[in-house]
KEMIKOL-925359 format. One line per field, with one value per atom (N, C-alpha, C): residue number from 0; residue in three letters; atom name; x, y, z. Coordinates in steps of 0.1 Angstrom, whole numbers, plus 2048, in hexadecimal, padded with zeros to 3 digits. Example, Ala and Ser with C-alpha at 12.3 -4.5 7.8 and 13.67 -1.06 7.14 Angstrom:
! residues 2
i [0:0:0:1:1:1]
aa [ALA:ALA:ALA:SER:SER:SER]
at [N:CA:C:N:CA:C]
east [884:87B:884:880:889:881]
north [7C7:7D3:7DF:7EA:7F5:800]
up [84E:84E:84E:847:847:84F]
END
This chain:
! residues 190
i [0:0:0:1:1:1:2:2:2:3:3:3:4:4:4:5:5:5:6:6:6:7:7:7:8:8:8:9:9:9:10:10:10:11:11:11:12:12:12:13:13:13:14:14:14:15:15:15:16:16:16:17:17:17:18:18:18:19:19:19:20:20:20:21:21:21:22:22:22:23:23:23:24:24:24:25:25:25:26:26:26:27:27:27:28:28:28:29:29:29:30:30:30:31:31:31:32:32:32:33:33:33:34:34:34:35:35:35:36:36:36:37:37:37:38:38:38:39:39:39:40:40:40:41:41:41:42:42:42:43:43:43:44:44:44:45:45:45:46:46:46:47:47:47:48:48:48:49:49:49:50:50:50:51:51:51:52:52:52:53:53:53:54:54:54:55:55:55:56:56:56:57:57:57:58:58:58:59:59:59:60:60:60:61:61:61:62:62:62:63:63:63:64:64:64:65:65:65:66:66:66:67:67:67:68:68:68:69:69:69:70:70:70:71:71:71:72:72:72:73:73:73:74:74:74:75:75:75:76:76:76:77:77:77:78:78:78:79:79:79:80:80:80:81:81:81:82:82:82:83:83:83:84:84:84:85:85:85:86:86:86:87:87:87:88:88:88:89:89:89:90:90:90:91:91:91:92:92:92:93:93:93:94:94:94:95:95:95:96:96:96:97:97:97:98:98:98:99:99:99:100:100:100:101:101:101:102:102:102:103:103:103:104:104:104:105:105:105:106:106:106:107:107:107:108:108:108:109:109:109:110:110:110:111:111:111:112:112:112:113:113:113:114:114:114:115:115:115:116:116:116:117:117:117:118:118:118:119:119:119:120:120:120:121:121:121:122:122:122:123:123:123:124:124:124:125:125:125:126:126:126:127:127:127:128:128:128:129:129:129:130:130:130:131:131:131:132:132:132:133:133:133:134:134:134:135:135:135:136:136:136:137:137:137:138:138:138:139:139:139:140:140:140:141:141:141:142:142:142:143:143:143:144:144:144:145:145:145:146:146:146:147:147:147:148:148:148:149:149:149:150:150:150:151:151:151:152:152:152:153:153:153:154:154:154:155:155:155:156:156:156:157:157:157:158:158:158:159:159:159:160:160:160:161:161:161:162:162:162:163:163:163:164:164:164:165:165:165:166:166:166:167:167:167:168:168:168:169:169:169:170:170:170:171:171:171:172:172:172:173:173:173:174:174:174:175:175:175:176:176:176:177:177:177:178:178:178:179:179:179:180:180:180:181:181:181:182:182:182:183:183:183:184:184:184:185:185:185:186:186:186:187:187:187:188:188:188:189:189:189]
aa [UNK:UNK:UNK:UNK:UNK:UNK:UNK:UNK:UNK:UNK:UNK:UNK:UNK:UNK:UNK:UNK:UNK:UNK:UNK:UNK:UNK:UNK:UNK:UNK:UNK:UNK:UNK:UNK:UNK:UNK:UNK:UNK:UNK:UNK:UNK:UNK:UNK:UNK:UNK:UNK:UNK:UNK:UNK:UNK:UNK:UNK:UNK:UNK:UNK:UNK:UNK:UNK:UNK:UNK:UNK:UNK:UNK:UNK:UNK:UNK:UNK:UNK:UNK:UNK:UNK:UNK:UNK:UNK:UNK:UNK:UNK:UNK:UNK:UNK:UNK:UNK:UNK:UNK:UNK:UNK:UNK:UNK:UNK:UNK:UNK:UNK:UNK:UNK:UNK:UNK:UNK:UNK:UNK:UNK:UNK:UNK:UNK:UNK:UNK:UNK:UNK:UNK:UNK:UNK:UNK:UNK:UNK:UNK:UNK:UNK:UNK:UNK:UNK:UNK:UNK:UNK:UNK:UNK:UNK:UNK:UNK:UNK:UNK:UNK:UNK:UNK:UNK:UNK:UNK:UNK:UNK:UNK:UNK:UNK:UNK:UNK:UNK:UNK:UNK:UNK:UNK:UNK:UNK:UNK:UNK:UNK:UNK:UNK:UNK:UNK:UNK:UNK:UNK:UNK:UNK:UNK:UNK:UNK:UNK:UNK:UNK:UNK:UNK:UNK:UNK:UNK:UNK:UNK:UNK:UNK:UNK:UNK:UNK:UNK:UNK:UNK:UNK:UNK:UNK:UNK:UNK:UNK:UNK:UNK:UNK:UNK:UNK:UNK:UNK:UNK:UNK:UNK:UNK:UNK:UNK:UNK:UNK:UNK:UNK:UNK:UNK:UNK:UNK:UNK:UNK:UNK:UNK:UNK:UNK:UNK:UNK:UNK:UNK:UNK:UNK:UNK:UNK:UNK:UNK:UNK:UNK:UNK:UNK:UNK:UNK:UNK:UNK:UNK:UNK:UNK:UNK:UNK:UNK:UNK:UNK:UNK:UNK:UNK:UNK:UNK:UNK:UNK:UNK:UNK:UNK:UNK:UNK:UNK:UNK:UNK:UNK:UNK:UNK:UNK:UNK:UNK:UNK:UNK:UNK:UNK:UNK:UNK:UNK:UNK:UNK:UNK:UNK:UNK:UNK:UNK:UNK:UNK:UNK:UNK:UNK:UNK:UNK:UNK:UNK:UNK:UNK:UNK:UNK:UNK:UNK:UNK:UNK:UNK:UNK:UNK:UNK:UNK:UNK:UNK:UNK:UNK:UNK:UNK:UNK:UNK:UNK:UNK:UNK:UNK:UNK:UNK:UNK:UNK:UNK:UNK:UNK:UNK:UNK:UNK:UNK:UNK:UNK:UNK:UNK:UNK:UNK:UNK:UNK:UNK:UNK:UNK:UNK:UNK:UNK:UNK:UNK:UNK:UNK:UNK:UNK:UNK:UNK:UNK:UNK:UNK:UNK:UNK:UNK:UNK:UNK:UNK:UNK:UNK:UNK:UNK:UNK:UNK:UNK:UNK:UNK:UNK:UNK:UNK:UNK:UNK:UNK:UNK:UNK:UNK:UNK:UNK:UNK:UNK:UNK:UNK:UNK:UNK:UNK:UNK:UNK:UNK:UNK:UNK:UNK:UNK:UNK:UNK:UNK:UNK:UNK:UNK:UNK:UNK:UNK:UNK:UNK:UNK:UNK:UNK:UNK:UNK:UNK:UNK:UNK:UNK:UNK:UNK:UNK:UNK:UNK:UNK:UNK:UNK:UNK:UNK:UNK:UNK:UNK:UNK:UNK:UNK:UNK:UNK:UNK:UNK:UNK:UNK:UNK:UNK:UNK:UNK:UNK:UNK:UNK:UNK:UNK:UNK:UNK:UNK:UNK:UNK:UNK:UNK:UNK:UNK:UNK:UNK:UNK:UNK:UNK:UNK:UNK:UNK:UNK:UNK:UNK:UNK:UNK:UNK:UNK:UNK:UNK:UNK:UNK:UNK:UNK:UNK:UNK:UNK:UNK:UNK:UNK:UNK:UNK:UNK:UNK:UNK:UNK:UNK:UNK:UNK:UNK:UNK:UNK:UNK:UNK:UNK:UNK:UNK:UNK:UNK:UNK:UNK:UNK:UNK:UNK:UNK:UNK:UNK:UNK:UNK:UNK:UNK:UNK:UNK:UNK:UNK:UNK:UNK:UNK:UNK:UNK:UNK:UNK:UNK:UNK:UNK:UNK:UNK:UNK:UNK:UNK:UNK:UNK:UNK:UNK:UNK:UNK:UNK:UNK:UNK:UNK:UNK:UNK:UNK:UNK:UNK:UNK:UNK:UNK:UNK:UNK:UNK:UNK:UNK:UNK:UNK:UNK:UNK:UNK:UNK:UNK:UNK:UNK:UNK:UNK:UNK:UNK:UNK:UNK:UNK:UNK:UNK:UNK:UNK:UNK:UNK:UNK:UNK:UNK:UNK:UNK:UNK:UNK:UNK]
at [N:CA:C:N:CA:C:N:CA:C:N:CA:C:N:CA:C:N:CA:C:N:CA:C:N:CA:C:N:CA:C:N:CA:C:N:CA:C:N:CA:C:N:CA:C:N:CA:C:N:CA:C:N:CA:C:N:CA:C:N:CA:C:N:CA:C:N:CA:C:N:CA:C:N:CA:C:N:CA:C:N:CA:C:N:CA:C:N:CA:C:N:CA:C:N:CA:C:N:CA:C:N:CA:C:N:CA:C:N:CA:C:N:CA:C:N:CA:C:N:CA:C:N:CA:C:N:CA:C:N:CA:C:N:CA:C:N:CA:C:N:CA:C:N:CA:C:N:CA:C:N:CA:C:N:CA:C:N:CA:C:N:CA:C:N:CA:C:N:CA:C:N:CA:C:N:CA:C:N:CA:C:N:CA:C:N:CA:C:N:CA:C:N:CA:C:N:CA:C:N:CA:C:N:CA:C:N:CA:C:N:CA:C:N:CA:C:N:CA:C:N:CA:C:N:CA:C:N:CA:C:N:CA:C:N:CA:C:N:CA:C:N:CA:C:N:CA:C:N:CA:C:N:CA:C:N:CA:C:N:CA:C:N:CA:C:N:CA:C:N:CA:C:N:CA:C:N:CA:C:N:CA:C:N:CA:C:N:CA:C:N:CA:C:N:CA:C:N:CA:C:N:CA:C:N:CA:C:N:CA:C:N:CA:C:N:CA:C:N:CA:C:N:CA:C:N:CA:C:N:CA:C:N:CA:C:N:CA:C:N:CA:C:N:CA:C:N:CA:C:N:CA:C:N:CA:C:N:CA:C:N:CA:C:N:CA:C:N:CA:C:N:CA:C:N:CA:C:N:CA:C:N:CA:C:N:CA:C:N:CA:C:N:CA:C:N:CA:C:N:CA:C:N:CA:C:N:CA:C:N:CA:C:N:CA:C:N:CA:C:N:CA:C:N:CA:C:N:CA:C:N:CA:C:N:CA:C:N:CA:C:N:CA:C:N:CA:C:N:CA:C:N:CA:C:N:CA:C:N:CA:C:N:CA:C:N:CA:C:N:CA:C:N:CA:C:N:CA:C:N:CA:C:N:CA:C:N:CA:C:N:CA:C:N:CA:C:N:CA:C:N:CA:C:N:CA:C:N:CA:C:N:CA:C:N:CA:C:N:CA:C:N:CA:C:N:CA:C:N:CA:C:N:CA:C:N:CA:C:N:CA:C:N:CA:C:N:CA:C:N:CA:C:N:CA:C:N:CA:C:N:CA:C:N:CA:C:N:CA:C:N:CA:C:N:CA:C:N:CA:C:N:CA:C:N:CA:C:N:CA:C:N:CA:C:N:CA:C:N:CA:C:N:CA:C:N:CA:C:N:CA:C:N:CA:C:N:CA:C:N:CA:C:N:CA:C:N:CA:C:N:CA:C:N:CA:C:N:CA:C:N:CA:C:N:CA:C:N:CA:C:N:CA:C:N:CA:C:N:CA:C:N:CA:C]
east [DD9:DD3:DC6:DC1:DB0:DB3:DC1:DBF:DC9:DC8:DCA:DC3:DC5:DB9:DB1:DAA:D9E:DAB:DAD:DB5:DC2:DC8:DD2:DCF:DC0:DBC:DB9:DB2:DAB:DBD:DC1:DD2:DD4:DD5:DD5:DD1:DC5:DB6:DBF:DBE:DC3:DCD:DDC:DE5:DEA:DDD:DDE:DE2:DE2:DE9:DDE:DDD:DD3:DD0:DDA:DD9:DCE:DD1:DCD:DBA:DBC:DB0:DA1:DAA:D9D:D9B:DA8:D9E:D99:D9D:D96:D83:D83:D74:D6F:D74:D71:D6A:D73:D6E:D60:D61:D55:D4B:D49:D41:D34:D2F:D24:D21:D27:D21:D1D:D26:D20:D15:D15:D07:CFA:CFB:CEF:CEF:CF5:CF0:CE8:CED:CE6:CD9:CD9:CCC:CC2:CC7:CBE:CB4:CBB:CB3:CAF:CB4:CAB:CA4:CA9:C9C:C9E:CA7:CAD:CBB:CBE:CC9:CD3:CCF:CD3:CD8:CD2:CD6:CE0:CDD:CE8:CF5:CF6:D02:D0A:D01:D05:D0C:D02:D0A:D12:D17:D1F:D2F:D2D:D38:D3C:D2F:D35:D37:D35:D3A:D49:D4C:D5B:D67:D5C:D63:D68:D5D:D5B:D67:D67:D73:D80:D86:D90:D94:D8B:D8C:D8D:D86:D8A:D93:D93:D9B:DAB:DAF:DBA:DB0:D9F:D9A:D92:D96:D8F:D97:D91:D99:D8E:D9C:D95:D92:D92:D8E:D81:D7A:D67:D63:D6B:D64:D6B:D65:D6E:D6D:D72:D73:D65:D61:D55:D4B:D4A:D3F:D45:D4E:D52:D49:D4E:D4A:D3B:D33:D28:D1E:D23:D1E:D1D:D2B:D27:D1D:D1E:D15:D05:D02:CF3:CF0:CFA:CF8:CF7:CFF:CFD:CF1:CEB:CDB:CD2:CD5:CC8:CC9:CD2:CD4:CCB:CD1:CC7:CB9:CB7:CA8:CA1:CA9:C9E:C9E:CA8:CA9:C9C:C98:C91:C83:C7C:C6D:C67:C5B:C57:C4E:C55:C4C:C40:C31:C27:C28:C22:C25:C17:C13:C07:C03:BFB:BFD:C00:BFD:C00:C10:C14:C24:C2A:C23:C2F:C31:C2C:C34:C3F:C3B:C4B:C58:C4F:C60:C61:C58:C61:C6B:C67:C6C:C7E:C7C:C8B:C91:C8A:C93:C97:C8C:C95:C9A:C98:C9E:C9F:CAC:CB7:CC5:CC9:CD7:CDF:CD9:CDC:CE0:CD5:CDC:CE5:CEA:CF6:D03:D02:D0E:D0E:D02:D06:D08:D07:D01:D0C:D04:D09:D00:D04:CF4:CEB:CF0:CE9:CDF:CE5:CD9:CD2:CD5:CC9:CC2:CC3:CBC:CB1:CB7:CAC:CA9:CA9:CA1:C91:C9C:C90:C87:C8D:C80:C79:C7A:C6F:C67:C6E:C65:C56:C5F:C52:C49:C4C:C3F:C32:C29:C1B:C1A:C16:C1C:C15:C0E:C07:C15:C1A:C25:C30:C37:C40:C3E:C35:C30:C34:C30:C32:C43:C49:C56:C60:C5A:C61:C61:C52:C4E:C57:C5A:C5E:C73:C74:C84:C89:C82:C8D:C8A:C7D:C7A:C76:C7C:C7E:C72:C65:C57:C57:C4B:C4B:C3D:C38:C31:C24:C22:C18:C16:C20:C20:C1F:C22:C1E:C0F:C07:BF9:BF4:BF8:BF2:BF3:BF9:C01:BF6:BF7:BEC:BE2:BDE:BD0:BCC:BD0:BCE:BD1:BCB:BCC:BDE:BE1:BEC:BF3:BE8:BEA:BEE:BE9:BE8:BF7:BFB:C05:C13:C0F:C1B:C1E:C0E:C11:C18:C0F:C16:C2A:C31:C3A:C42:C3C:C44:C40:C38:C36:C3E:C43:C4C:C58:C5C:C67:C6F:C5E:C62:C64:C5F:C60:C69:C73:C7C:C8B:C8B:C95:C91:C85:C84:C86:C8B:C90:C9E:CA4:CB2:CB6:CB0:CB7:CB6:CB1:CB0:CB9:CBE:CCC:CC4:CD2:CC5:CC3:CB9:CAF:CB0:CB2:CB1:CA8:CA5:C93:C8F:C84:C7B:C7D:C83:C82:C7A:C75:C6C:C61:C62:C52:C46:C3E:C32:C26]
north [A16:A1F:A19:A12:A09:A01:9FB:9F7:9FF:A0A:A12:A12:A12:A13:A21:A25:A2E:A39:A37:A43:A45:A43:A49:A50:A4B:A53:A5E:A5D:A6A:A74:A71:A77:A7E:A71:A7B:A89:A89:A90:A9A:A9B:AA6:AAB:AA6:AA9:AB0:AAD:ABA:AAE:A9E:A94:A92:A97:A98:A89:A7E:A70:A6C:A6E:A65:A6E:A7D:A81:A7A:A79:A73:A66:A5E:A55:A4D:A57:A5D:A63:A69:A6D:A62:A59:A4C:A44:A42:A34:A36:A44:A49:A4F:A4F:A5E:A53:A44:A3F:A40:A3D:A3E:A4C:A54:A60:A67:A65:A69:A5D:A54:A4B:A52:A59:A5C:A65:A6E:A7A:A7B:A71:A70:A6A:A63:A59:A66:A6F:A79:A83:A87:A93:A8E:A82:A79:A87:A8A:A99:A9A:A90:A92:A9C:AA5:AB3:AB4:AB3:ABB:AB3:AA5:A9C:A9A:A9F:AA1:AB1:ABA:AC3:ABF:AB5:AB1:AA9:A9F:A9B:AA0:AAD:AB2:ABB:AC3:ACA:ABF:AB0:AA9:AA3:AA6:AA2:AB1:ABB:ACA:AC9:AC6:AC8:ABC:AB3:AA7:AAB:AB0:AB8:AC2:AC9:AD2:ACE:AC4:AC1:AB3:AAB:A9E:AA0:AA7:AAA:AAA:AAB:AA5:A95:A94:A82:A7A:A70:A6A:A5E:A51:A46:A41:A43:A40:A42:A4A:A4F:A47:A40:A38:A37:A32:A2D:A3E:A3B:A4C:A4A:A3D:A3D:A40:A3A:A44:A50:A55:A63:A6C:A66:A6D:A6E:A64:A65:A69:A6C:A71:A80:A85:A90:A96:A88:A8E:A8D:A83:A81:A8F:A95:AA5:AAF:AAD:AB9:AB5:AAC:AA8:AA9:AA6:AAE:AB7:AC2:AD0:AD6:AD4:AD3:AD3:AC9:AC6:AD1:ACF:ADD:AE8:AE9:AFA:AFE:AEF:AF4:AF4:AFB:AFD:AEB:AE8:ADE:AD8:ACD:ACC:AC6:ACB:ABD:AAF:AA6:A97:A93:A8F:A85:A7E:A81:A79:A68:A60:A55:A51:A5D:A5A:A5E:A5F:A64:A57:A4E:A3F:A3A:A3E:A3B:A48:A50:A59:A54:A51:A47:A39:A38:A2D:A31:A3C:A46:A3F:A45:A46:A36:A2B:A1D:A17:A18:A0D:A12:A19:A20:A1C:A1E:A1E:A24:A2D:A32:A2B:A22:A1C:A15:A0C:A07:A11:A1D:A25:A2A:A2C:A31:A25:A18:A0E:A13:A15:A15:A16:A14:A0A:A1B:A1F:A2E:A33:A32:A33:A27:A1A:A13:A10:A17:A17:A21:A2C:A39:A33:A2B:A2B:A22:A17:A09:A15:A20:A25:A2E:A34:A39:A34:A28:A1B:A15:A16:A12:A1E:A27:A34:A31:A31:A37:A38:A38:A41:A4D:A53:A62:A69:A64:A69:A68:A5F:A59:A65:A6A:A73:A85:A83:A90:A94:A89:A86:A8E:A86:A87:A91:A99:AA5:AAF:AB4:ABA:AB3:AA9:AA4:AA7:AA3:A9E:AA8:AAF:AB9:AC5:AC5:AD7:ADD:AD4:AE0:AE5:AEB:AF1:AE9:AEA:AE1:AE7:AF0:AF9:AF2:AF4:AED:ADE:AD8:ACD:AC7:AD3:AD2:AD7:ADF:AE2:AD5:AD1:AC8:AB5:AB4:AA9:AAD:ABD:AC0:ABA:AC2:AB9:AC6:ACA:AD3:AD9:AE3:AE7:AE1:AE1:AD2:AC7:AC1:AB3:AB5:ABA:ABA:ABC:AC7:ACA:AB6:AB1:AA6:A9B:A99:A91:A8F:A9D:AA1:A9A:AA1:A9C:A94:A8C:A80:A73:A78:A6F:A72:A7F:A82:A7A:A7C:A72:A62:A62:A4F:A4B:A55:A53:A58:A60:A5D:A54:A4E:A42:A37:A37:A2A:A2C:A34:A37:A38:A3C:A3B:A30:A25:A18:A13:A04:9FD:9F5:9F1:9EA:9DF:9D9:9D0:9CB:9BB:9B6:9B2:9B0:9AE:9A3:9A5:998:999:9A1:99F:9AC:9B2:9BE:9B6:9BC:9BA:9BD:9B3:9BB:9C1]
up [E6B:E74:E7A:E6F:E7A:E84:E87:E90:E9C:E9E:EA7:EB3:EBF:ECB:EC7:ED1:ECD:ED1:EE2:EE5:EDB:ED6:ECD:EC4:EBE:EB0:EBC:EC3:ECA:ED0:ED1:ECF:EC3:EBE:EB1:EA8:EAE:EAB:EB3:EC1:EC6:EC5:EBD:EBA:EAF:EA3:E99:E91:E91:E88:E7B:E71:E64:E65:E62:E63:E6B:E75:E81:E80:E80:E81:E7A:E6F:E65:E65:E6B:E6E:E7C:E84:E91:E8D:E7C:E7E:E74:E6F:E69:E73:E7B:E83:E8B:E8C:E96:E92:E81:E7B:E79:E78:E77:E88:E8F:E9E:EA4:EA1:EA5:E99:E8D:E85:E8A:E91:E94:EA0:EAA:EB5:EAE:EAA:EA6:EA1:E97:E8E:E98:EA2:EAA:EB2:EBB:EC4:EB7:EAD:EA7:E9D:E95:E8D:E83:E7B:E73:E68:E5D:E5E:E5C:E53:E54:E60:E6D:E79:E7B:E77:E83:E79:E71:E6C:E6D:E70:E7B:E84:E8B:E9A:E99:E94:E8E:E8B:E87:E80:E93:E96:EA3:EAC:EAE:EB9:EB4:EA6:EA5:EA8:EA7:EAB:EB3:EC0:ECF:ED3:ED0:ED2:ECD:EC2:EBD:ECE:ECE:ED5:EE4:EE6:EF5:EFA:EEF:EF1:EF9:EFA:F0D:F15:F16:F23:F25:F19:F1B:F24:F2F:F36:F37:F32:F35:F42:F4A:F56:F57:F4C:F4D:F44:F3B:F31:F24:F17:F0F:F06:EFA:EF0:EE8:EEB:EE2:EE8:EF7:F02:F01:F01:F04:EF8:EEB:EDD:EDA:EE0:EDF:EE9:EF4:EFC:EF7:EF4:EEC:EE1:ED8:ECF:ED6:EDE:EE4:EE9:EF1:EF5:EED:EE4:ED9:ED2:ECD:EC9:ED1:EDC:EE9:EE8:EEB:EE9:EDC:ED1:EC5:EC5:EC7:EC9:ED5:EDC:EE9:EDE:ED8:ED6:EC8:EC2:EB5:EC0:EB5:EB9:EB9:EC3:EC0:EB5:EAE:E9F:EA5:E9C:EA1:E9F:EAB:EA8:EAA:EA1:EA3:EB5:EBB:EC9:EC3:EC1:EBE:EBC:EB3:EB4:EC2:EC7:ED9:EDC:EDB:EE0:ED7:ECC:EC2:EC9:ECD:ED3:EDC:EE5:EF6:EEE:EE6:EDE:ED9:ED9:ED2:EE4:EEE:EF7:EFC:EFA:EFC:EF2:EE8:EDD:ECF:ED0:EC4:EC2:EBC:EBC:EC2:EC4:ED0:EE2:EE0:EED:EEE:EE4:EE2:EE1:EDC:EDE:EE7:EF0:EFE:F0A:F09:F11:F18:F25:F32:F3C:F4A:F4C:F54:F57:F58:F4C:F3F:F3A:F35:F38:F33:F40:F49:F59:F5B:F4F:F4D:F44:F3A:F2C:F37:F3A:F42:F4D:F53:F5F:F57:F49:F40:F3C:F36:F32:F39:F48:F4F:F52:F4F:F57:F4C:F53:F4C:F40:F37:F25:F29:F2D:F33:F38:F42:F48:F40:F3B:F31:F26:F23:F16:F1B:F27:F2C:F2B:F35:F39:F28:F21:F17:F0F:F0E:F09:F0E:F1F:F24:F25:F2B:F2A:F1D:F14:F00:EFE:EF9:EF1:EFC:F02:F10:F0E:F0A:F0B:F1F:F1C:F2C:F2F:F38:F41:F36:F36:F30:F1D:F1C:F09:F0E:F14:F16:F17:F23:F24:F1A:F13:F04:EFA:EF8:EF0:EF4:EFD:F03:F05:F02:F06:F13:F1B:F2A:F37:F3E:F47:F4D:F4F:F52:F5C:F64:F74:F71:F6A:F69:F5E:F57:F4D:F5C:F61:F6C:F76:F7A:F84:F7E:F6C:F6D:F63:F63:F63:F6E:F7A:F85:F8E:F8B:F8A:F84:F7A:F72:F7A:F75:F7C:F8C:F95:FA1:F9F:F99:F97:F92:F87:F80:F8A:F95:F9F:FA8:FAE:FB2:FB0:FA3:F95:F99:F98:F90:FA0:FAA:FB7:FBF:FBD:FC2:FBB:FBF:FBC:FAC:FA3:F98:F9C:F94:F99:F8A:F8C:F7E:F7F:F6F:F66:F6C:F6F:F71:F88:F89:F98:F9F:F96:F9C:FA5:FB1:FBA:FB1:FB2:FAD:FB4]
END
């Protein structure tokens, strides 16, 4: 059975085949628990998500189609959603200001990017990268952890204004990134 392609085990999985299912959640249960653990930094949770991103695949694998990508972008795309999800929904824990650059750090370089590499997101990880860390901090406050512009200016101690500009401020620079054609490293105008 391990050397089965991905799509058959994921057949299997949908067809009620005990065999195939388990080790359909073998091959995939270290990749999808490292997504998990990567965005909520929680294991408890991410073996929650874990278990609901093998539900949610059980349950929807009649709509996987390779033509959007492999079963392992598919599978882990799920779990990265169901972990954002998560995460918005808990209250925000305190973080030391100092550690907000270790979370922009969550969003470039986890393990996570290798289970999602596709160049969409290492095109959004690279135009975070480059914002401001002020902006980068905001971005993240409000995108990963769903504060409101308001908990955010609370949170930086920094005016309601200035928390709203530079929100979207990031926000603009980051479809100005992602809407221009890519541009390999080292050939940015300066």
């Amino acid at each position: 059975m391990g050397r089965l392609p991905d799509e058959a085990l994921l057949s299997g999985l949908a067809g009620g085949d005990p065999e195939l299912a388990v080790s359909f959640v073998r091959r995939f249960q270290h990749r999808v628990f490292g997504v998990a653990i990567a965005v909520t930094g929680d294991p408890q949770l991410a073996e929650d998500i874990a278990q609901q991103t093998f539900e949610r695949a059980w349950r929807h694998a009649q709509i996987y189609d390779s033509r959007r990508g492999s079963v392992t972008t598919w599978l882990t795309t799920i779990a990265h959603n169901l972990a954002i999800d998560a995460v918005r929904s808990r209250r925000p824990e305190p973080v030391a200001p100092e550690d907000l650059d270790a979370i922009l750090g969550v969003v470039s370089e986890t393990p996570e990017q290798h289970a999602l590499a596709d160049e969409a997101s290492s095109r959004l990880r690279a135009a975070v990268a480059e914002l401001p860390p002020e902006q980068g901090r905001a971005l993240v406050l409000a995108g990963i952890y769903g504060m409101t512009a308001q908990q955010v200016a609370d949170w930086e101690r920094i005016p309601l204004g200035t928390a709203k500009t530079r929100i979207r401020t990031a926000m603009g620079k980051l479809r100005t990134a992602l809407a221009a054609p890519s541009v390999r490293r080292g050939d940015h105008a300066q």
